[in-house]
C-alpha positions in Angstrom: -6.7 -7.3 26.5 -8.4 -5.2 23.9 -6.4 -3.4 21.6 -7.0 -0.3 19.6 -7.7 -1.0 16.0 -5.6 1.2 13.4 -6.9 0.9 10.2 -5.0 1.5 6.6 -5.5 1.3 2.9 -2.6 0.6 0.5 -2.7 0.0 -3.6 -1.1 -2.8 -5.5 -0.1 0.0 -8.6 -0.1 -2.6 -11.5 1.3 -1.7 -14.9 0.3 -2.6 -18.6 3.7 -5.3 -17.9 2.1 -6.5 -14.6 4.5 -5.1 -12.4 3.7 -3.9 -8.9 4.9 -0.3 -7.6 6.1 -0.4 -4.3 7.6 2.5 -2.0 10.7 2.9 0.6 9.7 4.3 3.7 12.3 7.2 4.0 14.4 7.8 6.9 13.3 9.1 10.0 9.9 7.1 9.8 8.6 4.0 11.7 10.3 1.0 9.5 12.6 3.3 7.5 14.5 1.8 4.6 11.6 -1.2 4.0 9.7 -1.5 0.8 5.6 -1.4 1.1 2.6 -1.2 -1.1 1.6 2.8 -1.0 -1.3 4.1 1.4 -2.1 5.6 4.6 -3.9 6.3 7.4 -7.9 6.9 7.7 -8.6 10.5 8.2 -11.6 10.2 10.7 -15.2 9.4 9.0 -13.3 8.8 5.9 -13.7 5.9 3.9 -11.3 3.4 2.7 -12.0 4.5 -0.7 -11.7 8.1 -0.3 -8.5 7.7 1.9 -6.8 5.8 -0.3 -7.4 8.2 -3.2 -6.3 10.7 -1.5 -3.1 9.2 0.0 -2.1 8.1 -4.1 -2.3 11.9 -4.9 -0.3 12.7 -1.7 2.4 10.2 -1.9 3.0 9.7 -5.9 0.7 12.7 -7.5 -1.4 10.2 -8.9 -4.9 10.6 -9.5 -7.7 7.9 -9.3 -11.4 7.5 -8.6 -12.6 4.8 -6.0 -14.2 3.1 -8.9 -10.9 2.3 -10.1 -9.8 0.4 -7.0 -10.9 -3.3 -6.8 -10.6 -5.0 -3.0 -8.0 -7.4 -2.9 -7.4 -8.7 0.5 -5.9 -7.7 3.9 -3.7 -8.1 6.7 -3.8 -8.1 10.6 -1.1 -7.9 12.8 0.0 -6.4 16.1 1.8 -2.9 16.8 2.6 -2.7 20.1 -0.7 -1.4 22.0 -2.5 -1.1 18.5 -3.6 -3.6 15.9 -3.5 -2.8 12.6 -5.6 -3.6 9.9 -4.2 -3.4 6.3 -7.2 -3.3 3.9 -4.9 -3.8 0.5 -6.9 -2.7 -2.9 -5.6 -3.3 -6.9 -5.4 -0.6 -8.9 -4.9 -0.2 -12.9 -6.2 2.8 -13.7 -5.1 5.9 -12.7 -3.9 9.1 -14.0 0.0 11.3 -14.3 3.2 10.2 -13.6 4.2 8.2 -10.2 6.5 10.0 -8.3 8.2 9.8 -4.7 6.6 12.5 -3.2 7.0 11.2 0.4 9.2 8.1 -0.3 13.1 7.8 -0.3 12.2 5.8 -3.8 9.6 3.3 -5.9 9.8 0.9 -7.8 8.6 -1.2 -10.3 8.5 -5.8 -9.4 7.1 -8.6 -10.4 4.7 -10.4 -7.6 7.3 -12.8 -7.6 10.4 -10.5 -7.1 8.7 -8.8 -3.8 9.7 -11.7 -1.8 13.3 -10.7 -2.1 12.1 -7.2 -0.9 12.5 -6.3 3.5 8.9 -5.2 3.6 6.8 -4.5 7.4 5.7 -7.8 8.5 1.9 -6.6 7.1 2.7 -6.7 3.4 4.6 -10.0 3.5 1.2 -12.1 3.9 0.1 -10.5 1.0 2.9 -11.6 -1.5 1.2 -14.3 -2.3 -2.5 -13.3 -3.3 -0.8 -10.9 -5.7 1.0 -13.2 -7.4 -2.2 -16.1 -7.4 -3.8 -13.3 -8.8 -2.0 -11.5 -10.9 
């Protein structure tokens, strides 16, 4: 059987402290209520770069330039009929204030304190690079 492949970026946010900023998925979304790194979808012939500056300005009005986003690591799993494909970047720089602009709230963890977090079963595998690496 092949599946369709559904691609997404999200950021590891990490502050001067070393924290990580994660996001709750708000209500009346696919997985509502978990915590996940922030990013989005691919717009079509977009690239993971560009897409994933663009979803930082649309879900926390933050800025960034792709040069500021270093590739970490990813994650595949199944969705039904789709596989996706979590391509997962680290980001330091970036400029204005993180807000939830599409989120029920974020916050602020150490790599170590996401484990306690419900996250989708895509951002769990990657728990543990962050921390080796951060």
């Amino acid at each position: 059987m092949n599946a369709t492949i559904f691609t997404v970026v999200a950021a590891a946010l990490v502050d001067r402290d070393g924290r990580i900023l994660v996001q709750k998925r708000p209500e009346g979304s696919s997985m509502a209520g978990l915590w996940e790194f922030p990013g989005g979808k691919l717009e079509p012939g977009e690239t993971p770069e560009a897409a994933l500056v663009r979803e930082l300005k649309e879900e926390l009005g933050i800025e960034t330039d792709k040069s500021c986003l270093a590739p970490a690591t990813f994650a595949s799993d199944a969705l039904g009929n789709k596989h996706l494909v979590l391509l997962l970047y680290i980001c330091r720089k970036w400029q204005g204030t993180v807000e939830p602009l599409h989120a029920a709230a974020v916050k602020w963890v150490y790599p170590r304190d996401l484990y306690a977090l419900e996250m989708p079963p895509a951002d769990r595998p990657l728990i543990g690079l962050l921390e080796a690496l951060l």
